[in-house]
C-alpha positions as CSV (number, residue, x, y, z in Angstrom):
1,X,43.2,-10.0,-29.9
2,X,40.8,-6.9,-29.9
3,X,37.9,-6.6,-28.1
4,X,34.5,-5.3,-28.7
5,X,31.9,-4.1,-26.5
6,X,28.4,-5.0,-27.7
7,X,26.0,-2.5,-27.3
8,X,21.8,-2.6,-27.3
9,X,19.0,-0.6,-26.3
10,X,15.4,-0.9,-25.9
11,X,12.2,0.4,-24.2
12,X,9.2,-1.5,-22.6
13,X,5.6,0.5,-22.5
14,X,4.0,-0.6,-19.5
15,X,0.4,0.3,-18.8
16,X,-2.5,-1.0,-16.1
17,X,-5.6,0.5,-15.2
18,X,-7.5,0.5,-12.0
19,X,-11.7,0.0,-12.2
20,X,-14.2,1.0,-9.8
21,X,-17.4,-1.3,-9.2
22,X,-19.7,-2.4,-6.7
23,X,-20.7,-6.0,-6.6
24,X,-18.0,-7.7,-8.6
25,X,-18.8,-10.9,-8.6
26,X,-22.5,-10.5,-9.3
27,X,-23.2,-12.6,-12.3
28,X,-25.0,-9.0,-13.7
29,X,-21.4,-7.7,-13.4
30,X,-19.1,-7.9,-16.6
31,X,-16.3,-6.5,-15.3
32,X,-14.1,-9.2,-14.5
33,X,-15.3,-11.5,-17.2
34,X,-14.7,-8.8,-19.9
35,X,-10.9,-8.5,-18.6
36,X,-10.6,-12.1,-19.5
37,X,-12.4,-11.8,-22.6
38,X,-9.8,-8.7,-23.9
39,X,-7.3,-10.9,-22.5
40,X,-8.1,-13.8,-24.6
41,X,-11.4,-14.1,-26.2
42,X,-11.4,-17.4,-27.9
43,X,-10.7,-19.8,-25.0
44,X,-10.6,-20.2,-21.2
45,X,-8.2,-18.9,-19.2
46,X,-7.3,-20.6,-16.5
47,X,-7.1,-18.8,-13.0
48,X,-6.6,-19.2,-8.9
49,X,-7.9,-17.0,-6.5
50,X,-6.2,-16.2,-2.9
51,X,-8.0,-15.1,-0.7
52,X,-7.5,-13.1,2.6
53,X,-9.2,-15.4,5.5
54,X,-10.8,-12.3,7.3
55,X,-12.6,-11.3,3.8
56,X,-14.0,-14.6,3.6
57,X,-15.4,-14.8,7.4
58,X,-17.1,-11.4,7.1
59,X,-18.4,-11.6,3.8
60,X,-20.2,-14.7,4.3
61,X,-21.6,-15.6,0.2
62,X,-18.1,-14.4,-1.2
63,X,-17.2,-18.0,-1.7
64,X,-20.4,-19.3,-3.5
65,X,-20.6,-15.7,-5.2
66,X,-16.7,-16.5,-7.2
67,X,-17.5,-20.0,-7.8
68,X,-21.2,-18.8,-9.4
69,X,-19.6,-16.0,-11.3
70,X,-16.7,-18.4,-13.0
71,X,-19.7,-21.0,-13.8
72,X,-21.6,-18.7,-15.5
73,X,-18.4,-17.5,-17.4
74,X,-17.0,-20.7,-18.1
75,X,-16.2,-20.4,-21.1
76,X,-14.0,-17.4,-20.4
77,X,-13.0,-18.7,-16.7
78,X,-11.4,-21.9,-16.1
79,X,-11.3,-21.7,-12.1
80,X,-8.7,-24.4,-10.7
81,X,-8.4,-23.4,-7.0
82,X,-9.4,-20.7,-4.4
83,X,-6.9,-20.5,-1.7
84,X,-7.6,-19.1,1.8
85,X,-4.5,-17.4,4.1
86,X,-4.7,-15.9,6.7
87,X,-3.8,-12.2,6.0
88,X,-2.4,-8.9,7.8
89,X,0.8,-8.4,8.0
90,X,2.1,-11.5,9.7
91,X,1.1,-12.9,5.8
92,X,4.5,-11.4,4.6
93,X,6.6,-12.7,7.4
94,X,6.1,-16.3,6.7
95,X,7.8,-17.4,3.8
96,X,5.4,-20.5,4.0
97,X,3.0,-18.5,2.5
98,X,5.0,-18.0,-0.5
99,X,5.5,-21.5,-1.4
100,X,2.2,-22.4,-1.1
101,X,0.9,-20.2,-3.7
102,X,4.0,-21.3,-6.1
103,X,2.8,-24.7,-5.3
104,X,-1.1,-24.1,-6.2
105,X,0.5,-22.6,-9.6
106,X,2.7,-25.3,-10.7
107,X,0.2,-28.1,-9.7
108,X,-2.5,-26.3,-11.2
109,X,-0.7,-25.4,-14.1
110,X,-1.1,-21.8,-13.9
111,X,1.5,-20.3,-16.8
112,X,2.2,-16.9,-18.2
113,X,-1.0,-17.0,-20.1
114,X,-3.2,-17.9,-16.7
115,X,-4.0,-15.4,-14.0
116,X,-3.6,-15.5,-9.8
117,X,-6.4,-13.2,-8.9
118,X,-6.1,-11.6,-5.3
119,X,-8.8,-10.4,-3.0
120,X,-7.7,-9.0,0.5
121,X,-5.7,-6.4,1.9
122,X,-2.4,-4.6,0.8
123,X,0.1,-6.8,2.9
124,X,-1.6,-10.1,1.3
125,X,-1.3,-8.2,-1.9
126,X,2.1,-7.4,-1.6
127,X,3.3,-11.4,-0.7
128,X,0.2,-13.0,-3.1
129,X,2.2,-10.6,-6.3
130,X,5.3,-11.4,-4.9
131,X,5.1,-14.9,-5.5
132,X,3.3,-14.5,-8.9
133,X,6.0,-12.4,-9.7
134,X,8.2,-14.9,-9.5
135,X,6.6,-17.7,-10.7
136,X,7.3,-18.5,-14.3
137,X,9.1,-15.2,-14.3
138,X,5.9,-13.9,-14.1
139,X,2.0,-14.7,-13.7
140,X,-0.5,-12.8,-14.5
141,X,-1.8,-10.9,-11.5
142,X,-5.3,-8.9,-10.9
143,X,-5.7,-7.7,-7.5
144,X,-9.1,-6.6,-5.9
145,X,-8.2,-4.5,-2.7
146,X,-10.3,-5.1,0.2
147,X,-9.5,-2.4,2.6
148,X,-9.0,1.8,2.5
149,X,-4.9,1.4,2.5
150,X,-5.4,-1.1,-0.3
151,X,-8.1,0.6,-2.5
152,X,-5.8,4.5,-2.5
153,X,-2.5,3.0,-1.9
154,X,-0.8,-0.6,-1.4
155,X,-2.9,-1.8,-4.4
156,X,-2.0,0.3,-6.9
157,X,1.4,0.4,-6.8
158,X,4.4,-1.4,-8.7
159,X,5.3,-2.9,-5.5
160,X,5.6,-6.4,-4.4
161,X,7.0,-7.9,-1.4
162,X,7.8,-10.0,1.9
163,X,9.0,-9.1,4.9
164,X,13.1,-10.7,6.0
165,X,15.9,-10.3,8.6
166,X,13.0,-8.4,10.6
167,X,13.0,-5.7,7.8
168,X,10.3,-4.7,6.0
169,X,9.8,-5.6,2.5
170,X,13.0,-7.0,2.3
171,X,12.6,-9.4,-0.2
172,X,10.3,-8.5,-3.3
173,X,9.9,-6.8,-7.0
174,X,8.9,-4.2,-9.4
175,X,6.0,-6.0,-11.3
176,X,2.5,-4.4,-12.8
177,X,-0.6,-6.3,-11.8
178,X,-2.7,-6.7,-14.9
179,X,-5.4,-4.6,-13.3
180,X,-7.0,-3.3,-10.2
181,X,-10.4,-3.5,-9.5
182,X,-11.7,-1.7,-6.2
183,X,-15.2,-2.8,-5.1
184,X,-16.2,-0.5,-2.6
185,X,-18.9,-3.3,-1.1
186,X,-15.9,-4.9,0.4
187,X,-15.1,-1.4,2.8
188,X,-18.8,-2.1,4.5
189,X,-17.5,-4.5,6.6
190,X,-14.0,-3.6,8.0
191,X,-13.5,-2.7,11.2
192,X,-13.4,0.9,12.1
193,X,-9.2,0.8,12.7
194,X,-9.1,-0.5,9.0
195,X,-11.6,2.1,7.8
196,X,-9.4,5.0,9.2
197,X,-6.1,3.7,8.7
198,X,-6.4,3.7,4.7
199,X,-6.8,7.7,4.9
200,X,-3.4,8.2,6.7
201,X,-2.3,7.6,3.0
202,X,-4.1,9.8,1.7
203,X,-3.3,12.9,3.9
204,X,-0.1,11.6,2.9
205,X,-0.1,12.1,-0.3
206,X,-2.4,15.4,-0.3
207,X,0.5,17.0,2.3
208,X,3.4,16.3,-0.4
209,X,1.5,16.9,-3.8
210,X,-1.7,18.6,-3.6
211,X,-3.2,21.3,-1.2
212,X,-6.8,20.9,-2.6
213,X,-7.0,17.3,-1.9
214,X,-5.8,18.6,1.9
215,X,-8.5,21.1,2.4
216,X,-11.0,18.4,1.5
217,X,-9.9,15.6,3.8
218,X,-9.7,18.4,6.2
219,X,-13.3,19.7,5.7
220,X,-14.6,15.7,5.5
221,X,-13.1,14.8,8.5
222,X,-16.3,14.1,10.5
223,X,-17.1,12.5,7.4
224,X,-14.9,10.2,7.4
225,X,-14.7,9.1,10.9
226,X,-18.2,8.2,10.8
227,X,-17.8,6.0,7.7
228,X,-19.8,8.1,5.1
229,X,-19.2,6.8,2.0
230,X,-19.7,9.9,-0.2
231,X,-16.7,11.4,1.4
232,X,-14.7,8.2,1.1
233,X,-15.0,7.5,-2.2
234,X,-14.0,10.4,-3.7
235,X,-10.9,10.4,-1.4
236,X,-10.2,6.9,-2.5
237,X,-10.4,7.9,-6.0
238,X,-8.3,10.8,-5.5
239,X,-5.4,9.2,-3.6
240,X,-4.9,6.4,-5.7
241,X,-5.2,8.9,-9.1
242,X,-1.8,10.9,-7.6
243,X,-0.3,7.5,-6.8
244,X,-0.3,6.1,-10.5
245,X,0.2,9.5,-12.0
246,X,3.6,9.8,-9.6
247,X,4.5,6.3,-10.8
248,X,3.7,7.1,-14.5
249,X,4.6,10.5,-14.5
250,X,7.3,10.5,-12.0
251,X,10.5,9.5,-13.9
252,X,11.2,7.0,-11.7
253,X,8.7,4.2,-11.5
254,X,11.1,1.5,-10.3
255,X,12.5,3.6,-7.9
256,X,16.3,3.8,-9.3
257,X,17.3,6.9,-7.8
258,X,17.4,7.9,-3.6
259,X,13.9,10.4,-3.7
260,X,10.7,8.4,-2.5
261,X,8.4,11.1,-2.0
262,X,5.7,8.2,-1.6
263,X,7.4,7.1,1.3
264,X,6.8,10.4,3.4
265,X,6.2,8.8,7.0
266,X,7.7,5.8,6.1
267,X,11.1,5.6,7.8
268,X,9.5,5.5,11.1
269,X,6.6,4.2,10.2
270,X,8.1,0.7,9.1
271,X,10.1,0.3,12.1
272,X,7.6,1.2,14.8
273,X,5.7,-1.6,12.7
274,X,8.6,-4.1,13.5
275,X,9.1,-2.8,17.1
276,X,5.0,-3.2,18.2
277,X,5.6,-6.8,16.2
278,X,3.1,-5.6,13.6
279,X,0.6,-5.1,16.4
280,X,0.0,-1.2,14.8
281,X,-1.7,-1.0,11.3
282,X,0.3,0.2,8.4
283,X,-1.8,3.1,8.4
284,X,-1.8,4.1,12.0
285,X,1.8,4.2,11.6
286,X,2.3,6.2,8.8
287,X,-0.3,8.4,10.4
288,X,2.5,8.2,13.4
289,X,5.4,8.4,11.3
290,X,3.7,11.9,9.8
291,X,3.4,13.3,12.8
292,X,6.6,12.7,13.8
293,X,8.6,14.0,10.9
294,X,6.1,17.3,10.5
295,X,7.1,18.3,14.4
296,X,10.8,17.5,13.3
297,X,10.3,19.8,10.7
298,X,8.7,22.6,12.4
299,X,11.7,22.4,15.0
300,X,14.2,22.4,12.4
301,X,12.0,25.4,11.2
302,X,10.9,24.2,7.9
303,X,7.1,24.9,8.7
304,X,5.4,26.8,11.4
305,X,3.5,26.0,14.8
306,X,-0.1,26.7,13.4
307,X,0.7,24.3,10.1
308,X,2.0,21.6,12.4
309,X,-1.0,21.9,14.7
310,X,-3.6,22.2,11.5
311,X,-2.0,18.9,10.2
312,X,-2.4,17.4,13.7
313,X,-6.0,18.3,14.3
314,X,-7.1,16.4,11.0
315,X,-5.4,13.5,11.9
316,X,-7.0,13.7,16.0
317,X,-10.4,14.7,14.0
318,X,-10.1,11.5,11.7
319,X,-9.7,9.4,14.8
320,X,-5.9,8.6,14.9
321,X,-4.1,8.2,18.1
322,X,-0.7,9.6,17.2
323,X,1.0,9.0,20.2
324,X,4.2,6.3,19.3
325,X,4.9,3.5,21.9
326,X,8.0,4.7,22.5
327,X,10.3,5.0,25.3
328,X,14.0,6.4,26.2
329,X,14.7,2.7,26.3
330,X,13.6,2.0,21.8
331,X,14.4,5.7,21.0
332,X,17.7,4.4,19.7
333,X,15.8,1.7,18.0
334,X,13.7,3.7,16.5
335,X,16.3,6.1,15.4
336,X,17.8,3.1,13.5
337,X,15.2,2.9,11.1
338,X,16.9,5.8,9.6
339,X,19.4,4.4,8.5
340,X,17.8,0.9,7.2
341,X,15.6,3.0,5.4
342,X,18.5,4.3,3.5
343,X,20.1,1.1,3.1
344,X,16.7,-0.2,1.4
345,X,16.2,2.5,-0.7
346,X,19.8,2.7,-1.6
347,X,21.9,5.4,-2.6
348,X,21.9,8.6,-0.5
349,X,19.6,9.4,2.7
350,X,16.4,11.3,1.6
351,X,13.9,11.8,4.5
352,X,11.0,13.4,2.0
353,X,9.5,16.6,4.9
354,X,7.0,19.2,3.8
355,X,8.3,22.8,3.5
356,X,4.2,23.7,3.8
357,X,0.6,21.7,2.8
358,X,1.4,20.2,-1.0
359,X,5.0,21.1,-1.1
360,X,7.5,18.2,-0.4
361,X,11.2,19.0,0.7
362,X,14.0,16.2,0.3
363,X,16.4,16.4,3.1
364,X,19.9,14.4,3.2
365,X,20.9,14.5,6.6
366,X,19.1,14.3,10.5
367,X,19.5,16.2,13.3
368,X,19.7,13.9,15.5
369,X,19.3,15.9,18.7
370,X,16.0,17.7,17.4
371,X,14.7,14.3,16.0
372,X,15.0,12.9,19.5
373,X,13.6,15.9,20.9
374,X,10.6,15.6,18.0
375,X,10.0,11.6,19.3
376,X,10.2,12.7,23.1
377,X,7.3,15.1,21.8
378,X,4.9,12.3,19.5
379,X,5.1,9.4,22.3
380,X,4.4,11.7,25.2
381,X,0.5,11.2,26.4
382,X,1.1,15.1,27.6
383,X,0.7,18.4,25.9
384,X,3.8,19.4,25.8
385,X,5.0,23.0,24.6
386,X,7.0,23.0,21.9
């Protein structure tokens, strides 16, 4: 009997767009109902909204404002629930949380044509598009990002997630939200560690792809600390433009290969996350994270004393404390990140480093000794010479 192999290909053009407002669910506001409309414009569409519980408590109409705005829409909106979790991190290590929004969608008969709209910050975003994800293969998702990280980074990814097994985003997908709207009245009321923690993504990205976009956040810096909005917006903007065009424009949105330039920081950053029990924002350690892997690359010789220090000073100017919990007794945990950062990412170890501001080097291996060295340096509370 012969055998034949069967063979087929095809592509899939994905696109989303991200929209910038101010008082989104103001009835004067067509934003949201006109993405319904060019959804579907001859019926209702039926949607849920999730919530993050620390949105709700400081933004004290937000409630009355959805439930006004669908009313007056209703013949676009069919609103079945709003559901309130508590958010932050701890959102994605309860798998609780999961099931109750699968459970809100199949008894409120949310389907593919239907819509889960979330409003928080990037970790209830990651578990809120998880599950819609995976609902019905697939729900329709619109995120509105409540916080800095959210509006220039976690939000306008491809990303979805939960955290397992004590690892970080263990558990998730590769799925577009529909859109992304970012109301900036939501950043009025964050706490200042949540207003400064978004921009560690930002230098982030500046340092690997775009000198310009350093020199500003290095000029704004007072700016920025002290919560001025006209330097914060255009950094939001900025950030999360070189996020989608990396995932558009990268060649590898779904992250196939072993380069994640995106996750410069990151290696350390997710496991001093774990280690502090998700005590540290995301952002403060990324900003840690950073700092580390820029003094392991000026000891390793990759960039020089006064970039390392320049880099530094923004980051100290912006408000970051950069000094890492660490001891000589979770060094060796910490050093373990390393390697289950390779084993999520698959494929071979790439650390992304900078070889100067806006230039990204991959490297494939660590030395270990000057990596230890460069953590005794970044969780000292002493100035220590290099």
């Amino acid at each position: 009997m012969n055998l034949s192999t069967i063979s087929q290909k095809f592509s899939v053009n994905y696109s989303y767009e991200l929209f910038f407002t101010r008082g989104l669910f103001e009835t004067s506001n067509p934003l949201f109902v006109d993405l319904i409309k060019d959804y579907q414009a001859d019926k209702q569409v039926k949607i849920i909204f999730v919530l993050d519980d620390a949105i709700v408590k400081l933004n004290s109409t937000l409630l009355t404002s959805i439930e006004g705005y669908c009313s007056t829409y209703k013949e676009q909106i069919d609103i079945r629930e709003v559901i309130v979790i508590k958010g932050g991190e701890q959102s994605k290590n309860q798998s609780a949380n999961v099931e109750r929004i699968w459970n809100g969608i199949n008894e409120k008969n949310i389907c593919r044509h239907s819509f889960v709209v979330v409003i928080g910050g990037g970790a209830l975003i990651d578990m809120v598009g998880y599950a819609a994800a995976t609902a019905h293969r697939g729900v329709k998702l619109i995120r509105v990002p409540t916080t800095v990280l959210a509006q220039n980074d976690a939000g306008v990814g491809v990303k979805n997630g939960i955290n397992a097994f004590g690892k970080k985003n263990f558990i998730g997908t590769f799925a577009l939200p529909y859109a992304i709207i970012n109301d900036f009245d939501f950043l009025k009321t964050l706490e200042q560690r949540d207003w400064i923690s978004g921009i560690a993504e930002a230098i982030k990205v500046a340092l690997i792809k775009d000198e310009t976009f350093f020199y500003f956040i290095e000029d704004n810096a007072t700016r920025l600390a002290t919560r001025d909005m006209n330097a914060m917006g255009p950094l939001i903007h900025r950030c999360a433009e070189i996020h989608m065009q990396h995932i558009s424009q990268g060649g590898d949105p779904f992250e196939s290969g072993s380069s994640r330039p995106l996750d410069f920081g990151h290696w350390a950053a997710h496991k001093l996350e774990q280690l502090t029990n998700y005590k540290l924002r995301h952002g403060e350690a990324v900003a840690m994270g950073i700092a580390l892997d820029i003094t392991y690359a000026h000891l390793i010789g990759l960039i020089d004393e006064q970039t390392l220090n320049r880099i530094l000073k923004v980051f100290d100017n912006i408000g970051f404390d950069l000094v890492m919990p660490i001891d000589t007794n979770t060094t060796t945990d910490l050093l373990q990140g390393i390697e289950e950062f390779r084993e999520h990412l698959g494929g071979e170890l790439t650390i992304t480093l900078i070889s100067k501001i806006g230039k990204k080097l991959d490297v494939h291996q660590v030395e270990e000794d000057k990596m230890r060295r460069a953590i005794a340096l970044r969780s000292s509370k002493e100035q220590i010479t290099l």
